[in-house]
N, C-alpha and C positions, 0 to 999 in steps of 0.2 A: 504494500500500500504506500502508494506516496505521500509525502507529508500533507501535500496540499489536497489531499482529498476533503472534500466538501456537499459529499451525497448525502440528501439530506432521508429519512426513512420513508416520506411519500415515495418521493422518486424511487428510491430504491425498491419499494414493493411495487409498484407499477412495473417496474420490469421485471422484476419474478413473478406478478402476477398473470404477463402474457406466456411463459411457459405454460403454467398452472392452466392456462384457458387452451393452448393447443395441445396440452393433454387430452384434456375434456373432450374436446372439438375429436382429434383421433379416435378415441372411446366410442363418442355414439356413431363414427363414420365405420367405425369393427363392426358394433350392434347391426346396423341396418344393413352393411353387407353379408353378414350371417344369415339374417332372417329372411332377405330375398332368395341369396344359398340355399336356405330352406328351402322356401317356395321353388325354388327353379328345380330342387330334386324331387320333390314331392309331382309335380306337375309330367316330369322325364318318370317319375315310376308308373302312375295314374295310367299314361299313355300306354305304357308297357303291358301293363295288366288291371283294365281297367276295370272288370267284374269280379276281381280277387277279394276273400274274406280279409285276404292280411295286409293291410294297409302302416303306411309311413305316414304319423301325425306329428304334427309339434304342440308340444307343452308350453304351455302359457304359464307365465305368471302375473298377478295385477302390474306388481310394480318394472318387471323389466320387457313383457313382450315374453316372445317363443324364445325359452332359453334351451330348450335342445329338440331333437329329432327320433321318435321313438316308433317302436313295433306293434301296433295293435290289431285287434281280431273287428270285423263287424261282428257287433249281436244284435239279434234281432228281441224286440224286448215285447214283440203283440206276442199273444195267448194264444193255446190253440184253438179256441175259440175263433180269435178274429184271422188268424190265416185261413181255416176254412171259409169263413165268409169275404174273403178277400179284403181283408179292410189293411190299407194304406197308413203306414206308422214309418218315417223316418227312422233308421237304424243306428245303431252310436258305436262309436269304437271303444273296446274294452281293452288297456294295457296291459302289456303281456312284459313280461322280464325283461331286464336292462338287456340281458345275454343273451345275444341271436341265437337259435337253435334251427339247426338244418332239418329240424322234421317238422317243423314249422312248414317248410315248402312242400311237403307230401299231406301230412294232416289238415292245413287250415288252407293255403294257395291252390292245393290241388296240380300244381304244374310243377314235377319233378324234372321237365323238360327244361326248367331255365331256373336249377339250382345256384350254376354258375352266374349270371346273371343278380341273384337275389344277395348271394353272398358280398358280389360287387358293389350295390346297393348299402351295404350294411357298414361294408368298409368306409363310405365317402358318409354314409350320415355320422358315423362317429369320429371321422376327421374334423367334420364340422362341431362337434357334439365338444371333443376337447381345446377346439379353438373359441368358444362361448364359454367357456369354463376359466380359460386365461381371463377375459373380459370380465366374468365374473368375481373371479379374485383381486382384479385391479379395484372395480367398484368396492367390495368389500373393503380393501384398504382402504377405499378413497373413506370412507365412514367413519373408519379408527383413527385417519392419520389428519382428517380436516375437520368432520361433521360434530366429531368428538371431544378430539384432544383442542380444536381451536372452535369453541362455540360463538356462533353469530348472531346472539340471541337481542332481540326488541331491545333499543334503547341505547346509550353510551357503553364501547364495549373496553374495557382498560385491559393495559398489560403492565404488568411490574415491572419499573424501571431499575435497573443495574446501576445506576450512578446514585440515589439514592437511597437506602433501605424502605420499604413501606410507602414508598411514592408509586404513582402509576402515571402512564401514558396512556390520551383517550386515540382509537384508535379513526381514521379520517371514514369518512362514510363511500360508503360503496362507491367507486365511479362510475356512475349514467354512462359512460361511452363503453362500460366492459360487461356490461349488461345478457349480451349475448341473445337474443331473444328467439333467436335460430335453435335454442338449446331447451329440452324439455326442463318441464319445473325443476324434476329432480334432478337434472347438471346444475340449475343454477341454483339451488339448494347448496351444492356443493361450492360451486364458486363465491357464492358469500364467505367462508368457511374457510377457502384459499387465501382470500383475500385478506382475511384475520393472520393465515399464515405468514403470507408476502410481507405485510408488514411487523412481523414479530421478526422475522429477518434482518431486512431494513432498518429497525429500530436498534439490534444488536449489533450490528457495523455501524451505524450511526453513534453509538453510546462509545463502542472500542474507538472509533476515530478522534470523540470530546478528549477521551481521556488520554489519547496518546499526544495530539494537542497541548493538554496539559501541562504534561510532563516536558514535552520541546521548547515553552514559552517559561518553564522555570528554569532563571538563572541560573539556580544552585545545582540541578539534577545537569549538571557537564557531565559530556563521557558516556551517558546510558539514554535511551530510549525506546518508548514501546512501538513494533511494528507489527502490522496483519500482513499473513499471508496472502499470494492473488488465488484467487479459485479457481482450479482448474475447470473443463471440461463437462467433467464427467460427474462431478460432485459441487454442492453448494458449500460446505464446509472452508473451514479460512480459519489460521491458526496464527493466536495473538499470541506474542513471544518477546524479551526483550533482550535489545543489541547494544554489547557493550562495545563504543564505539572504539577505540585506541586498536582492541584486538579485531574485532570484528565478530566476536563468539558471539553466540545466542545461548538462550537461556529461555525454558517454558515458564519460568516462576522467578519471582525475585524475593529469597527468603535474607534476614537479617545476616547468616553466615556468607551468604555469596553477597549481600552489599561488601561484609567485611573483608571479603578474598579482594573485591573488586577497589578496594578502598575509597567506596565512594563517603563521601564526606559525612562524616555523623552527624550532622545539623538536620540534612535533607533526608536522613534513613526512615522517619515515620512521614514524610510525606511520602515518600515513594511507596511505604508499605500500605497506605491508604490505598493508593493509586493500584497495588498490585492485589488487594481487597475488591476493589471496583473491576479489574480486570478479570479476576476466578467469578463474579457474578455475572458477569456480560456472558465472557466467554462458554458458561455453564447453556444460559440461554440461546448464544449462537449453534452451539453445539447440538443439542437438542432439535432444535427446529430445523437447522440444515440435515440432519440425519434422517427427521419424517420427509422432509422433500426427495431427498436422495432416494428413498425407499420408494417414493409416490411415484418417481419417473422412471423408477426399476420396474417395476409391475405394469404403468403402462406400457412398455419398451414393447416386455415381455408378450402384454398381450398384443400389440400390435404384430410381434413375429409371430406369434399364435394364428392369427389370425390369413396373414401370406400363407402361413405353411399348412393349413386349413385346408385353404381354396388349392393349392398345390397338390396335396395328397388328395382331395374330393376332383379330382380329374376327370371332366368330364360333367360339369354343369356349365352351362354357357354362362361365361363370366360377366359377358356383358349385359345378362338379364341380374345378373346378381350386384352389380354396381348400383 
């Protein structure tokens, strides 16, 4: 971190919060290709065997849509009463075991002629079946790591601030422009939630930058100063460390014996110990929050290759009905 950093924590959570939103954004763009996925097999089996008892359904859930692609039998549920008199009753499918069974195509399809065939079938709906499963474990994180641990709850939401004990920071209110409205309720449920996150971030490189500040504009603290790591890549995490300047060493802590190795001047040794006080509470909270993110964008990653390698092993659905 350069000395002159000056990012203030708005800023800084606006830009972690456009991650957080093309997370999202990917997430329902999996969902909806999954479920057309669905429909485009379901519609290619239909065609195949369109009088068969054993039917390809998706299961529904209220809150996410068709989360996978299952085996069920038609049953007929009139009496034999009303079959004798012909009476017309829609039939419903009853589900049969996660576990395809090849006498399934003899007993209920009736057409041992296209075992090969059904088997194939069975292959591509559970390619899809654990590419919705990635998707689902991302969501679920998304629950633990935003909906939970950073609540967005009605009214002014505070976070505890690091520079002073028992003080809090109000946190800025949603921004109207990140709204998303392309995104079902419950994305943007989430994304209030992120946006709690983005700025617990921001706040904590904001608070480590005050204080390293500090310490450069005091006369007496010559020789030593606190600097953040850059973040790389692949991770949001940044690690607040101090440099003793003459050697150039670092140091994760600044305890009374390394002041005294370092002979920094005993006037200034309980300022600094304040300042490295304020540092283990920032840094606890950067810590923290940069690890749920880290985790957040691991699980989408994940489901998103889930989701390629899906469609890749379900070969043989026209992809382009499934987009």
């Amino acid at each position: 971190m350069t000395r002159d950093f000056e990012g203030t924590a708005e800023t800084l959570a606006r830009l972690y919060f456009q991650d957080i939103l093309a997370w999202l954004r990917e997430l329902y763009a999996g969902t909806r290709i999954i479920s057309s996925a669905f429909s485009a097999l379901q519609q290619e089996y239909n065609a195949m065997v369109p009088r068969s008892c054993l039917r390809l359904y998706g299961r529904c859930s209220p809150e996410y849509g068709p989360v996978a692609i299952e085996w069920g039998e038609l049953f007929d549920l009139r009496s034999a009463d009303e079959r004798a008199r012909n009476i017309y009753r829609p039939r419903v499918i009853r589900g049969l075991p996660r576990k395809f069974e090849e006498d399934w195509v003899f007993q209920i399809a009736k057409r041992s002629d296209l075992l090969g065939s059904f088997l194939d079938f069975n292959r591509r709906a559970q390619a899809l079946n654990r590419a919705f499963r990635a998707i689902f474990r991302a969501f679920r994180h998304l629950k633990t790591s935003t909906t939970v641990r950073f609540k967005a709850e009605e009214g002014p939401i505070l976070l505890p601030s690091g520079l002073v004990p028992e003080t809090f920071r109000e946190v800025p209110e949603f921004p109207a422009e990140c709204a998303a409205p392309e995104l079902p309720a419950m994305y943007r449920r989430f994304l209030r939630s992120g946006w709690v996150a983005a700025f617990s971030l921001g706040l904590a490189e904001e608070e480590l930058s005050v204080v390293a500040r500090e310490v450069s504009r005091n006369p007496s603290a010559t020789g030593i100063r606190l600097d953040l790591s850059d973040r790389s890549e692949s991770s949001y995490r940044r690690r607040a460390y101090w440099i003793h300047e003459a050697t150039g060493n670092t140091y994760p802590n600044l305890t009374h014996v390394r002041m005294k190795k370092l002979r920094i001047k005993e006037a200034v040794r309980p300022v600094l110990t304040q300042k490295e006080l304020k540092r283990r509470r920032i840094a606890k909270n950067l810590s923290e929050t940069a690890k749920a993110l880290d985790l957040l964008r691991k699980r989408c990653a994940a489901a998103q290759l889930a989701v390629s390698t899906g469609l890749a092993e379900a070969k043989g659905i026209r992809l382009s009905d499934a987009g």
